[in-house]
N, C-alpha and C positions, 0 to 999 in steps of 0.2 A: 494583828492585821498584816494582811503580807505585805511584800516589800518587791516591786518587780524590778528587773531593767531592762531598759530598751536597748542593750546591749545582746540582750538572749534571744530577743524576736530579729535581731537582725541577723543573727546568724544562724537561724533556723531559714528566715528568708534565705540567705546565700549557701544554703545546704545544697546538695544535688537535688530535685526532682523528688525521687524516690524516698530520701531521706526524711525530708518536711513534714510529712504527716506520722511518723513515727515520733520525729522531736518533737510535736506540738503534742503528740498524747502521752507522754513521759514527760510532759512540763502540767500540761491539766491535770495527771494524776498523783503528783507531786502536789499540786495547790490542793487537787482535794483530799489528800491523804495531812498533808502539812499545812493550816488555813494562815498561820502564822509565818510563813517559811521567806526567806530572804534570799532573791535571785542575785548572782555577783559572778564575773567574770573571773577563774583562775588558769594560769596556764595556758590560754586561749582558748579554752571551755569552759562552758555552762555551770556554774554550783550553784546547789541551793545548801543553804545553811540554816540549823535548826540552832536559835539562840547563838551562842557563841562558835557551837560547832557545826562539822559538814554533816549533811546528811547524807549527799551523792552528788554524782557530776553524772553528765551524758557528752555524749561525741559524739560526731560526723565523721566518716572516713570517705573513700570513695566509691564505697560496694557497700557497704557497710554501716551499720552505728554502735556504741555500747550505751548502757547503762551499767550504772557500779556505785553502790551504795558504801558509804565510808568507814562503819562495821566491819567490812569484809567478811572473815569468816563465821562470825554472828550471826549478817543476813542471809547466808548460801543458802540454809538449808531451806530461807523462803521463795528460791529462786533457781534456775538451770548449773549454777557454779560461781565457784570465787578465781574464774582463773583471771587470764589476759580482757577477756573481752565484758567481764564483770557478767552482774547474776543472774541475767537472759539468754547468755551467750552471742554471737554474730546477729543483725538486729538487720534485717535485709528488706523486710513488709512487715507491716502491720500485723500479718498473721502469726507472726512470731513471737509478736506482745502476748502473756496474760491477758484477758479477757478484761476491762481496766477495772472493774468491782475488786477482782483480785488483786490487781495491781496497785488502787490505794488502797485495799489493807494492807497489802507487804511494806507500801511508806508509812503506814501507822505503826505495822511493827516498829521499823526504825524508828520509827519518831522515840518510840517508847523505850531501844534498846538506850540509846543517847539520854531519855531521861531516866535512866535505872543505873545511868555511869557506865555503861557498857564502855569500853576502852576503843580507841580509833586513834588514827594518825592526825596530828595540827596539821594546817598550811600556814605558811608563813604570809604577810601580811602583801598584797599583790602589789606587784613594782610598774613604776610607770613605762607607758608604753614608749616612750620616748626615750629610752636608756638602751635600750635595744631593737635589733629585730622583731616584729613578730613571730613569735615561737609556732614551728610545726606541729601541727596538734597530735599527731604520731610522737613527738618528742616528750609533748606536754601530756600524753595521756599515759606513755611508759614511764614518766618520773613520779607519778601521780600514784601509780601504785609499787612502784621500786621507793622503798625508805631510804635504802643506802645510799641509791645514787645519786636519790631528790636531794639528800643530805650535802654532798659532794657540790653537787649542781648549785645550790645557794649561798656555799661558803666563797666558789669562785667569783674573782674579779668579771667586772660586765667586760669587761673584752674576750678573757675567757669564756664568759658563758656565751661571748656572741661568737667563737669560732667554733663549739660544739653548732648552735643554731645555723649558721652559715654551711658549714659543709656538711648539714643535712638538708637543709634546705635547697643545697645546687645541682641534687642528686637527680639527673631527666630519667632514670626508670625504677620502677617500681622495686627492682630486684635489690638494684644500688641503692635506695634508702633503706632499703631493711635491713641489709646488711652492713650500711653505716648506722642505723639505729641499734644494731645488738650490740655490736662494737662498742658505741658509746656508752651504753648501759654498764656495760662489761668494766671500760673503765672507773667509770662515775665510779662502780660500787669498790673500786678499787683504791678509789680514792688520787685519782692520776687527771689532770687536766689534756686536754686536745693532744697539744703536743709535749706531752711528759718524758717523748723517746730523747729530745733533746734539749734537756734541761736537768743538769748537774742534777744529782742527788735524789733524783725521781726513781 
């Protein structure tokens, strides 16, 4: 039996416009591909989770959405690519979904690569909202498929991970969060917190 949360309908509600009906047919075809499947919030996006493990997550950007199945390159070949924007590629209309007959079998594939032991990345166990910021979903969808830097990113202290979230978060254009987002990626996977330039021995 599935398991929903009204966690996931609210923020399909506060999506942009445009976005909503693409997040709500990537969530129907998810239930009907996965009848068992478990909605949960990671990162400040969407997972559903098959049994123990992920199956996929989706996002809202602001032009934009992904989907990204937690296979990775297992699920590509059922889908547009295994890059940045996961296996449909930039998600703008509806028109850019699969057709959804195809789209829950591609979630049955997964379902089935997950049950054959196909190999994927754990998340670690989600932390209360109350220990930090809410995380940039741009932050949270680049750590989601960067392993190094998720890595990086979980070992820091919550004040460290809140100064990575904060001066991405204060960024007013578009240009200036992408470009504090690669940065920070860059360092995560270096293994180097926020301010590592001034801190002996970094």
């Amino acid at each position: 039996m599935a398991t929903t949360d009204p966690r996931i309908a609210a923020y399909i509600e506060r999506a942009a416009p445009f976005a909503q009906p693409i997040l709500a047919q990537l969530r129907s075809a998810v239930h009907a591909g996965c009848p068992g499947v478990v909605e949960t919030i990671k990162w400040g996006m969407p997972f559903y989770l098959h049994g123990d493990r992920i199956l996929a997550n989706m996002a809202a950007f602001k032009q934009h959405c992904s989907f990204r199945f937690w296979n990775g390159r297992e699920a590509a070949e059922h889908g547009k690519s295994d890059e940045a924007m996961g296996q449909f590629g930039r998600l703008a209309t509806l028109r850019d979904l699969p057709p959804k007959r195809e789209l829950v079998l591609v979630v049955k594939q997964a379902v089935a690569l997950i049950d054959a032991g196909g190999t994927q990345t754990r998340a670690t166990k989600p932390r209360s909202p109350a220990a930090q910021p809410d995380m940039p979903a741009e932050l949270g969808h680049a750590l989601a498929r960067h392993a190094p830097a998720r890595k990086t990113f979980e070992a820091l202290s919550p004040s460290q991970r809140r100064e990575y979230i904060e001066w991405i978060a204060e960024a007013k254009r578009d240009e200036t969060r992408a470009r504090r987002l690669a940065q920070a990626i860059e360092w995560l996977a270096e293994g180097k917190s926020r301010h590592w330039k001034y801190q002996g021995g970094c």
